[in-house]
C-alpha positions as CSV (number, residue, x, y, z in Angstrom):
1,X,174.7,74.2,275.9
2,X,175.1,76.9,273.3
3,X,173.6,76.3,269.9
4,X,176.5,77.0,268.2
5,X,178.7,75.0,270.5
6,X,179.4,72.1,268.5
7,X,179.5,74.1,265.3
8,X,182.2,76.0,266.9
9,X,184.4,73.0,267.7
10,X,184.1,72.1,264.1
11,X,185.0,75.1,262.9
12,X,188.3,75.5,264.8
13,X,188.9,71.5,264.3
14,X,188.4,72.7,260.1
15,X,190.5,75.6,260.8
16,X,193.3,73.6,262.4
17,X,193.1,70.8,259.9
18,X,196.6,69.8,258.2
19,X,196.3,66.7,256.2
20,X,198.9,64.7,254.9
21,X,199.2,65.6,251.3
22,X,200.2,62.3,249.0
23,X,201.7,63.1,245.3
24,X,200.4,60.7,242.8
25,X,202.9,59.3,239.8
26,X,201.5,61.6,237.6
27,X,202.5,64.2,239.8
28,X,198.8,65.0,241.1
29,X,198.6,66.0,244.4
30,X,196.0,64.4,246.8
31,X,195.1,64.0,250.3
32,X,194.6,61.4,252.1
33,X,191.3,61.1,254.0
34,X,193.1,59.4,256.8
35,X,194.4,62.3,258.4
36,X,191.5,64.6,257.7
37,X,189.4,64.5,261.5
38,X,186.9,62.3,261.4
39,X,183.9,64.8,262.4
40,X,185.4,67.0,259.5
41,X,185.8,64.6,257.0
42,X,181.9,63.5,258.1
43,X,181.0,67.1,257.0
44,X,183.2,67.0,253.9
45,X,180.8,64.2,252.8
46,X,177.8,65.4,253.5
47,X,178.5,68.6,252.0
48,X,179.9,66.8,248.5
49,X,177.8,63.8,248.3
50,X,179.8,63.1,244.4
51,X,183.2,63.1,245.9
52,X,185.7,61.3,244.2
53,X,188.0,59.1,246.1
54,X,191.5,58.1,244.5
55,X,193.9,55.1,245.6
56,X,197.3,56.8,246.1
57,X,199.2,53.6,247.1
58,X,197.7,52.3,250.4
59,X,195.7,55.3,251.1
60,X,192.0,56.4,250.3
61,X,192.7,60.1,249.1
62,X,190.5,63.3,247.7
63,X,192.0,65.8,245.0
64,X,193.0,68.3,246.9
65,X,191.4,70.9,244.6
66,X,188.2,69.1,246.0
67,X,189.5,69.4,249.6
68,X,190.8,73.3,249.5
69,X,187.0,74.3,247.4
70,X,184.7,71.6,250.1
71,X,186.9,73.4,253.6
72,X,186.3,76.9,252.3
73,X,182.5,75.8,251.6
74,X,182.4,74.7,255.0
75,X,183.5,77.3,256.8
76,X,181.5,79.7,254.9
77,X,178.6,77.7,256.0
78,X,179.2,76.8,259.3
79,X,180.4,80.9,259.9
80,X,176.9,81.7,258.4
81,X,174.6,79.3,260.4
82,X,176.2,80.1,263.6
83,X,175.4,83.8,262.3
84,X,172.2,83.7,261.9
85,X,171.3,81.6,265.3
86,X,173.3,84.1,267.3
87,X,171.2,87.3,266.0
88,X,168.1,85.4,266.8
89,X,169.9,84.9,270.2
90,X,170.9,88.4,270.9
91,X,167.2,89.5,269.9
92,X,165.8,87.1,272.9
93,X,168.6,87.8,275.2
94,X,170.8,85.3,277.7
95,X,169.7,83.3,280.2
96,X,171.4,83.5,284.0
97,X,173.2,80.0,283.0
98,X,174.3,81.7,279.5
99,X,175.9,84.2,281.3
100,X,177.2,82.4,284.6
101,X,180.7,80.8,283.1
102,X,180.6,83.8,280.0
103,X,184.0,85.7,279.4
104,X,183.9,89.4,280.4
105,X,185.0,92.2,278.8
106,X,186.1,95.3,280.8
107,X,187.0,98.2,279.9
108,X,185.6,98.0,275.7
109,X,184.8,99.8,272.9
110,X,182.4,99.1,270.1
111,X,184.2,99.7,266.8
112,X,183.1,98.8,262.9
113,X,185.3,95.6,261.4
114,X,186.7,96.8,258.4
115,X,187.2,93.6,256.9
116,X,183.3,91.9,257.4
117,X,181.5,94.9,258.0
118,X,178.8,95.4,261.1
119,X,180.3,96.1,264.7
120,X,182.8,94.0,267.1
121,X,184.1,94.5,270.4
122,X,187.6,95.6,271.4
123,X,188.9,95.3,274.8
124,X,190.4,93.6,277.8
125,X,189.0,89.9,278.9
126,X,188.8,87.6,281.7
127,X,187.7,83.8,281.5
128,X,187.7,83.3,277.5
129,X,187.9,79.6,277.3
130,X,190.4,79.8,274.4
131,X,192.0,83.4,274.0
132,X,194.7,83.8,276.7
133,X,196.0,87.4,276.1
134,X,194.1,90.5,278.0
135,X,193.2,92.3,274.8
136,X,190.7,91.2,272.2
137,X,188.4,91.6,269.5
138,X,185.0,89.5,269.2
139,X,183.6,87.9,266.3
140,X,180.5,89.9,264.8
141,X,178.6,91.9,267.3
142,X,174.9,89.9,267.2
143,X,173.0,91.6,270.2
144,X,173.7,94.4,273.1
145,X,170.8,95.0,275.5
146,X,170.8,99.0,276.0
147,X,172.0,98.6,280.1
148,X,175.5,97.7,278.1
149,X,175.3,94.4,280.9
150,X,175.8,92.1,278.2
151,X,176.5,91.3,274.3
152,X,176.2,88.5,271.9
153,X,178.5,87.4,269.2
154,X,178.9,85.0,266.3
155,X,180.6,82.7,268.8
156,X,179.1,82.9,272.2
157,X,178.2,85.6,274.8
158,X,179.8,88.3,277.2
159,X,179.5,89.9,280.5
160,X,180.1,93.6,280.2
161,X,181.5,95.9,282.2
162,X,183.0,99.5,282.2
163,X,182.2,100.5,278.9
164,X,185.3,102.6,277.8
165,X,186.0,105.5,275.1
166,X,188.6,105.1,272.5
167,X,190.8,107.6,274.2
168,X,190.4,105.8,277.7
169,X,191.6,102.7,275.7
170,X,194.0,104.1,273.5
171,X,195.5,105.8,276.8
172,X,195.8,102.4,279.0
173,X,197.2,100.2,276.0
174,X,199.3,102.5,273.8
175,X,200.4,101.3,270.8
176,X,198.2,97.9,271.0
177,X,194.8,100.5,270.6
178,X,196.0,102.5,267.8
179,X,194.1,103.0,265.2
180,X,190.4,102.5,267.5
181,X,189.6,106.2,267.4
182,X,188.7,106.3,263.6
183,X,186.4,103.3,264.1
184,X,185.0,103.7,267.3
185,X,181.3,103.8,267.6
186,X,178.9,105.5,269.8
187,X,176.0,103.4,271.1
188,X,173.3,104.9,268.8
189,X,175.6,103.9,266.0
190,X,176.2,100.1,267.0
191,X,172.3,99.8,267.8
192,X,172.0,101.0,264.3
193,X,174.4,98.5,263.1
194,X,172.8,95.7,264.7
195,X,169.1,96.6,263.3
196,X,170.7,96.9,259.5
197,X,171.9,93.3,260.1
198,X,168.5,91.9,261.9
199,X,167.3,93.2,258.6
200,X,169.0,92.1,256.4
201,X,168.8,88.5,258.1
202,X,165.2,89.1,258.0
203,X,164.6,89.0,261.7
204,X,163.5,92.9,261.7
205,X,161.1,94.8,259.5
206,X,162.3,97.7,257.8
């Protein structure tokens, strides 16, 4: 199983979250632990030991200041520890189980992600076990082997085929690829990108 399998899980069971929101007498807004998932609310503890629970008629409930501040903290920390076990991943490289039921991605581009920095994938994929359309973009770019074979992300890893050019992709998709040219990388530049971040994660000397 991939390390960041059940981290994953949570972190789309976090994302998904809508708990029932209870307003207090006082007009104090509250929700109720009830219909927070279980594994979630598990995390929500761990993470704030001093939380303060509050009877709102029947139900067990948490300020929902608490809740909104404890599920960014969360994600933050789950998006980082899955970060930093995928780059050591993509230094080692897959194994032939990793990569037997892995998505693929054919034709892509490498581009830069202009809202989280580093590199991510664009392109057309087969198998994803929770994106249905043809065209995507990955999580952050953790690992590439220089055959261009296969590539590691935040979330999980690839099969790679047919790497593409900008144009190539900007041709077959129209409208859905515009705006790739300006961020599309060449190789040398997403290898670049990849040893900045093994850096900075400390995983790489300088």
């Amino acid at each position: 199983m991939d390390p960041n399998a059940y981290d994953l899980i949570l972190l789309e069971t976090l994302k998904q979250a809508d708990p029932v929101i209870s307003v207090a007498s006082g007009g104090d807004s509250y929700v109720v632990t009830g219909s927070i998932p279980l594994e979630v609310l598990k995390a929500f503890e761990a993470l704030t030991p001093s939380v303060r629970y509050v009877k709102v008629g029947p139900a067990r409930c948490v300020p929902i200041g608490d809740w909104l501040s404890c599920r960014e903290r969360l994600i933050s920390k789950l998006m980082r520890r899955m970060t930093s076990r995928s780059f050591e991943l993509g230094i080692s490289g897959p194994t032939s189980d990793d990569l037997k039921n892995a998505p693929t991605i054919s034709p892509w581009i490498a581009i830069r992600d202009p809202e989280y920095g580093g590199a991510i994938l664009v392109g057309m994929q087969t198998g994803h076990p929770t994106l249905r359309g043809p065209l995507i973009s990955t999580s952050r770019l953790c690992g590439i082997d220089a055959s261009r074979t296969w590539a590691r992300t935040v979330s999980r890893w690839y099969r790679l085929n047919d790497p593409a050019t900008a144009d190539n992709l900007t041709e077959r998709l129209g409208r859905k690829a515009a705006g790739l040219r300006a961020r599309a990388l060449e190789f040398s530049e997403l290898q670049a990108l990849i040893a900045e971040d093994l850096v900075r994660e400390g995983l790489k000397d300088v």
